[in-house]
N, C-alpha and C positions, 0 to 999 in steps of 0.2 A: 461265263464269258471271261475271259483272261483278260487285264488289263492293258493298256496300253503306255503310253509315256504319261507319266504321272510322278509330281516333287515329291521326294518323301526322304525323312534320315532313318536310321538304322543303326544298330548294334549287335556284331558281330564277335562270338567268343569262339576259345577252344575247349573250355569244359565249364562245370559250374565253378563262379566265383573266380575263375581264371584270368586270362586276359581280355580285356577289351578291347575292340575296338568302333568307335564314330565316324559315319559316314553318313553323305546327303548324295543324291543320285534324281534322275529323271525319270530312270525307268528300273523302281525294285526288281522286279523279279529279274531282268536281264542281268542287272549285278549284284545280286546275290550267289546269281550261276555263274557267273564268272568267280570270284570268292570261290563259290564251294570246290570247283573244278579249277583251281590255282591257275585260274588266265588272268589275276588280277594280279601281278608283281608287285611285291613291298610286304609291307607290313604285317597284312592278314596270312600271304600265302610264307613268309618265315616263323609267325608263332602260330600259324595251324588254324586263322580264324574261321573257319568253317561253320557253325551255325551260329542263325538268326534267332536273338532270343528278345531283339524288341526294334518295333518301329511305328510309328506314326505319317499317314498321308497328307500331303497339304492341296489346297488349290494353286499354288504357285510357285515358284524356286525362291524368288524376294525371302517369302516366307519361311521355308523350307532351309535355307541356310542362316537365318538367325536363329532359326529353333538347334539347327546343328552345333552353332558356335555356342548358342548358352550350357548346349551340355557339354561340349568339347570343355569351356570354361570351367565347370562345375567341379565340384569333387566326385572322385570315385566311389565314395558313401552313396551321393549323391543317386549317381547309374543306378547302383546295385540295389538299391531302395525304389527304386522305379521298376526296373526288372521284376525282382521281386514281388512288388504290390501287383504287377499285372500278368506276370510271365511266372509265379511262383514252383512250378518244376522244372523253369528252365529251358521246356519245350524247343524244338527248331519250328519255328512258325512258319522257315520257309513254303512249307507243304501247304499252307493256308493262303497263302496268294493266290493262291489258281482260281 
């Protein structure tokens, strides 16, 4: 069953160890497909952020966007160490929302 609207952030790159990018949304999989298919202007579709290499769902957006700002806040050690420990090849997880 494909989900529905559901809080969740996200991290977005264009290769391994490249750039990043954070983001909180309502409904992953609809923007992620936007991202992947550059309907999302700025940031991701100029450095090429095309895959999903980590994200977490919440019950709520309240929630969902303090979790986004703590990592927005954080160091980029910080990401990549997270990535890492749960995404360790780097995977597009996109495929895995479904």
């Amino acid at each position: 069953m494909r989900r529905k609207k559901q809080p969740a952030i996200y991290i977005m790159t264009n290769k391994e160890n490249g750039t990043l990018y954070t983001g909180v949304t309502s409904h992953i999989e609809k923007r992620i497909y936007e991202h992947k298919n550059s309907l999302a202007k700025g940031f991701t579709s100029k450095y090429t952020c095309k895959t999903l290499v980590y994200y977490e769902i919440f019950d709520d957006m309240e929630n969902a966007i303090k979790r986004e700002k703590q990592l927005k806040g954080g160091s980029r050690r910080k990401k990549l160490d997270l990535i890492n420990k749960l995404n360790p090849r780097w995977e597009d997880l996109y495929y895995r929302l479904a």
